[in-house]
C-alpha positions as CSV (number, residue, x, y, z in Angstrom):
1,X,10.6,-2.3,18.9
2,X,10.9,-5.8,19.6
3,X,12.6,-8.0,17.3
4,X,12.9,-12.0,17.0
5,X,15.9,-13.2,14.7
6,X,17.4,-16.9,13.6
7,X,19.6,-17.7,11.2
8,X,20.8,-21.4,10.3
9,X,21.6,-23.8,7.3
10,X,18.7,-25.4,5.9
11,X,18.1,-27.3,2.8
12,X,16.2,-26.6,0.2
13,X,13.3,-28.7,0.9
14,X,13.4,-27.5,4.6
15,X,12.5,-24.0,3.2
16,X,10.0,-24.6,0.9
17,X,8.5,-26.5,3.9
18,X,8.4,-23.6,6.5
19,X,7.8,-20.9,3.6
20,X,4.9,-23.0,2.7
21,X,3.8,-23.5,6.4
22,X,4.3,-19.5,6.8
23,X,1.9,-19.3,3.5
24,X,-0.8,-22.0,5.1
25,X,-1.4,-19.6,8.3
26,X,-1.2,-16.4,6.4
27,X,-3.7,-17.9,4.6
28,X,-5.6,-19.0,7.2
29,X,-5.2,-23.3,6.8
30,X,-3.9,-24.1,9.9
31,X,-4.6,-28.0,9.5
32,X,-0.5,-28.5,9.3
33,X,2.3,-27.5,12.1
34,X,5.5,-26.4,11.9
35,X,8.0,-26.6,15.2
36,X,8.3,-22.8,14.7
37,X,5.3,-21.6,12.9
38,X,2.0,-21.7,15.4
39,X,-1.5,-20.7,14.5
40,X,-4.3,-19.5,16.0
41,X,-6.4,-22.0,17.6
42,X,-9.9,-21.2,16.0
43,X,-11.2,-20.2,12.5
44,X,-11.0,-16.7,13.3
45,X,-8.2,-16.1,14.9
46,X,-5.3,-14.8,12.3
47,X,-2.8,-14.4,14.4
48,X,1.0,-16.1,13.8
49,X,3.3,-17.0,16.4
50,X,7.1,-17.7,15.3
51,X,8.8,-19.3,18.2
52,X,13.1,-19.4,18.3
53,X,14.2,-21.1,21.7
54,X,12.1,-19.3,24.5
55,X,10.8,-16.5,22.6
56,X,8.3,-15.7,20.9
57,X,6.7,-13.1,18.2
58,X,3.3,-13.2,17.7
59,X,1.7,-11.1,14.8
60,X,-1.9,-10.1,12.8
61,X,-1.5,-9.7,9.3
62,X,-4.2,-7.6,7.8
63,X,-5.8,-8.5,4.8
64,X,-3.9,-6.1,2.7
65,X,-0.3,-5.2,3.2
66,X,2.7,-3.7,1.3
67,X,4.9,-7.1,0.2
68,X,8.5,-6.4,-1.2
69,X,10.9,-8.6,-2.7
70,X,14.4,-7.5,-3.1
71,X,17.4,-9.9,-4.9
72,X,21.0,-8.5,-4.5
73,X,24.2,-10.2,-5.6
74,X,27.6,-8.8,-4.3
75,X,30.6,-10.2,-5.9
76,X,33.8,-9.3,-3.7
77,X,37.0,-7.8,-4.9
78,X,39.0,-9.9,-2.5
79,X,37.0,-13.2,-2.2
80,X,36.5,-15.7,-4.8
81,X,32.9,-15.9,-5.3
82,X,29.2,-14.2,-5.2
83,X,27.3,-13.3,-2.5
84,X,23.6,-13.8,-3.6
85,X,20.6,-13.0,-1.2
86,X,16.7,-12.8,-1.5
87,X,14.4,-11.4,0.8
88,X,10.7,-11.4,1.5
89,X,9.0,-8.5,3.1
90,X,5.7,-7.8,4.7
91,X,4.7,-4.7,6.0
92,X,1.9,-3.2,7.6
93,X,1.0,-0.7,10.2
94,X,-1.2,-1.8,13.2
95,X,-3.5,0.5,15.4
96,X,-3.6,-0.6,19.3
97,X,-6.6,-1.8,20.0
98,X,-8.5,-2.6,23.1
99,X,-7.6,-6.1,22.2
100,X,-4.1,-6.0,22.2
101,X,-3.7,-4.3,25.8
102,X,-5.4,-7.7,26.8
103,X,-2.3,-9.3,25.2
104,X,0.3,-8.0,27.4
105,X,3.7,-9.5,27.6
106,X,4.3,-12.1,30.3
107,X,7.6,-13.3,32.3
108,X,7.5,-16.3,33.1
């Protein structure tokens, strides 16, 4: 399992900006550019590539997938305050293909 994680402040404008990036590739637009969104570089190419630092996770969205959204506030006992969070999930389940063995994982 490989997985590619950041985590940083953002405004609000900076996330509407990358969630709408995120939405232009899914949807296959890639006329616009984000520093860590990267399409793929012809029409029919589908693939997304989120870059943090060095690394890189590249993915293949189907056309139909299982998307969750899940809201939880947790108000603490001890602390002053609540703890609000929203998540957006895709999910899907790839088959290898003879494709992806051609993509195999490079160190550079």
């Amino acid at each position: 399992m490989t997985t590619l994680e950041s985590e940083r402040q953002m405004t609000r404008d900076e996330i509407a900006d990358y969630l709408r990036e995120f939405a232009a590739q899914l949807d296959g637009d890639s006329t616009t550019s984000a520093p860590t969104l990267s399409g793929g570089s012809d029409e029919d190419d589908t693939r997304i590539t989120f870059m943090v630092g060095n690394e890189s996770q590249t993915i293949d969205p189907p056309e139909a997938m299982t998307f969750e959204v899940e809201v939880e506030s947790d108000s603490s006992l001890v602390g002053t305050g609540t703890e609000n969070e929203v998540e957006f999930e895709l999910r899907w389940t790839s088959e290898t293909s003879d494709e992806d063995e051609r993509d195999e994982m490079e160190i550079r």
